[in-house]
C-alpha angles and dihedrals in degrees: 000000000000119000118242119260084241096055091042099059089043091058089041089054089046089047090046101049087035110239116165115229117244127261152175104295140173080295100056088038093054097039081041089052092040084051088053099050095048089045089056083057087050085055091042092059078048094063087039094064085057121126094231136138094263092041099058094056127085108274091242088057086063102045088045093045090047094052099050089050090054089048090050094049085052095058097044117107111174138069094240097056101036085051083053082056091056105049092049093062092048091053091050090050087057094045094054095051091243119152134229084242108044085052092048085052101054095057109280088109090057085048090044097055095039097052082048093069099033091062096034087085094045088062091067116091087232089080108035101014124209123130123306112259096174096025106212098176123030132186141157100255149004117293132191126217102191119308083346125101112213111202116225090249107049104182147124110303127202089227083059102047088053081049101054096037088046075058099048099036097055093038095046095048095046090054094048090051088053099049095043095059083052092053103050092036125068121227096257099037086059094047082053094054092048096069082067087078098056093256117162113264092222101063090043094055088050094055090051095051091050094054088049081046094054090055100049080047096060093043095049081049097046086047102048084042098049084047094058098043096054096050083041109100098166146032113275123204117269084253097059090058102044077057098057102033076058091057100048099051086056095053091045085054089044084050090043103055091044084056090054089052099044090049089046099047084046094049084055095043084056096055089264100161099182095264107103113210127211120210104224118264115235121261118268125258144253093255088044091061088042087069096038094058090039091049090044087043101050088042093057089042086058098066095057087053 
């Protein structure tokens, strides 16, 4: 497609006083990545409308499954029953028709890694002793490095490696039960669970209107930026942008504070006292108490693996 004579001696002026073009720079890759973020949150109400095991139950079963099975990974001590832990979220997970990905995504990966290398250095026998079985390091005889004694075989012990997988099995399986519960809950619905647990309804109700402000706050971004981009031709200095990126932040505070003030002076407007009230939640069912009792039932049974 040609280009038109216009737009041709616009480029060949731009060319001639040498002014860069613009392009995607640190701001598109931030509101991209916070796009990003917020869609994943989109996908995450998706896996919630599944007709899985853990959607179909009241929203409270699952917090309260969920916290007794954290309880019950805590107090487990041996291989066997923290592998029965184990196996019981990822049965769950596939219950509940979630996928691999969609867990990885949503921050088991990052866990994954992490707890990784945080439980490499237990399996020396620097840390938790016992004899090599894979030795790594090698010397005649006994070295010290400071206050530390270095034995003369520094490997990978058995007592370490039931160290480190005690640690990753306990860490990893906490985090998928978790997640689990946030994938197969929507954000609401979970806000809502939470008052089961006596939680003040005001803390609650502030964590539901920053997440709605988060929200409001990604989409005024998307739109100043989208603004800018489109009445920008060339290439400013970096200056120019960190300027202007300033400005903005302050006029997004100066906007944010006159949104306070309006939803304040309309919650009073409304007969809002300062008390918040909570309508009662109706009472679980028989299938909710069902998995209480399973999920009670097979985590007692794993300690006697």
């Amino acid at each position: 497609m040609p280009i038109p004579s216009r737009e041709q001696e616009f480029f060949e002026m731009a060319r001639a006083r040498r002014l860069r073009p613009a392009r995607n720079g640190f701001v598109d890759k931030t509101l991209r990545r916070l796009a990003a973020f917020f869609s994943d949150a989109l996908l995450r109400e998706e896996t919630a409308r599944r007709l899985g095991l853990l959607q179909r139950l009241d929203p409270r079963a699952r917090l309260l499954g969920t916290l007794f099975f954290v309880l019950s990974l805590s107090l487990a001590r041996s291989i066997p029953a923290l592998a029965v832990h184990a196996a019981l979220v990822a049965a769950a997970l596939w219950l509940s028709r979630l996928r691999l990905r969609e867990l990885l995504g949503a921050g088991f990966l990052i866990a994954l890694v992490f707890s990784t290398l945080m439980a490499l250095p237990a399996t020396l026998n620097l840390v938790s002793g016992g004899e090599p079985l894979l030795p790594l390091l090698v010397r005649d005889t006994a070295w010290r490095l400071g206050p530390y004694a270095i034995p003369p075989i520094v490997g990978i012990s058995r007592e370490g490696v039931l160290t480190a997988a005690t640690f990753l099995l306990r860490t990893l399986a906490s985090v998928a039960a978790v997640l689990c519960l946030a994938l197969s809950t929507r954000w609401m619905d979970l806000l809502r669970a939470l008052r089961f647990l006596r939680l003040p309804p005001l803390v609650l109700q502030t964590l539901g209107m920053t997440v709605r402000y988060l929200h409001v706050l990604l989409r005024q971004s998307e739109e100043i930026h989208l603004g800018k981009k489109s009445r920008t031709l060339t290439r400013q200095p970096l200056i120019a942008d960190h300027m202007w990126v300033g400005s903005r932040i302050a006029y997004a505070w100066e906007k944010s504070l006159r949104l306070m003030e309006d939803v304040g002076e309309a919650m009073t407007a409304r007969g809002f006292t300062g008390e918040v009230r909570v309508a009662p939640g109706s009472r679980l069912r028989a299938a909710d108490w069902g998995f209480l009792a399973a999920v009670a039932g097979l985590c007692l049974g794993a300690h006697f693996a």
